[in-house]
C-alpha positions in Angstrom: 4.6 -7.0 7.2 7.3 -7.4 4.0 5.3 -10.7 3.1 1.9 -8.6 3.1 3.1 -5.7 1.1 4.7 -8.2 -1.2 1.8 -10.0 -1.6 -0.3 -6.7 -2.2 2.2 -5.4 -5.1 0.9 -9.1 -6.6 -2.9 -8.2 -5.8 -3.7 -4.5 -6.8 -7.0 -5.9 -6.9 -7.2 -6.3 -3.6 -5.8 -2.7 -2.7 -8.7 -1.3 -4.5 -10.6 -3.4 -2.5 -9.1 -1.9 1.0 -9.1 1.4 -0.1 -13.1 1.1 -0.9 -13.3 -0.4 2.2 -14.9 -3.7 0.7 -11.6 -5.4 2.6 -9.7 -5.5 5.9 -6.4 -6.8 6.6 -7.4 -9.2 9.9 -4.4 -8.8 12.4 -3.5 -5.6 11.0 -4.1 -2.5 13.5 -6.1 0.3 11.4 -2.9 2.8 11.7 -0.6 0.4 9.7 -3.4 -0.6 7.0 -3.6 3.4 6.9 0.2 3.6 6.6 0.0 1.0 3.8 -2.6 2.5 1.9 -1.5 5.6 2.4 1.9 4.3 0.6 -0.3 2.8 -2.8 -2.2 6.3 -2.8 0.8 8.5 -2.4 3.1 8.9 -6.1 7.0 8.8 -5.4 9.1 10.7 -7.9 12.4 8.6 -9.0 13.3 11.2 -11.3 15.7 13.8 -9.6 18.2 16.1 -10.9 20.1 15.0 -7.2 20.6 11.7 -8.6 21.9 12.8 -12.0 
């Protein structure tokens, strides 16, 4: 699963591609493509004023 995500972080191409449903990921169940689109869709906020 690392080697895939990696390999998607070199590709966003291809995640646009997935997302519009013009993809699949064969051998990967549709709950963890969800999982790993849902991680490209979703924004993560580094900045904290916990980590300061």
């Amino acid at each position: 699963m690392m080697n895939l995500i990696q390999y998607l972080e070199k590709k966003p191409d291809l995640v646009a591609l997935l997302k519009s449903q013009k993809a699949s990921l064969i051998g990967i169940s549709s709950m963890e493509q969800k999982a790993i689109l849902d991680a490209y869709s979703s924004e993560v906020e580094l900045e904290s004023t916990a980590w300061l």
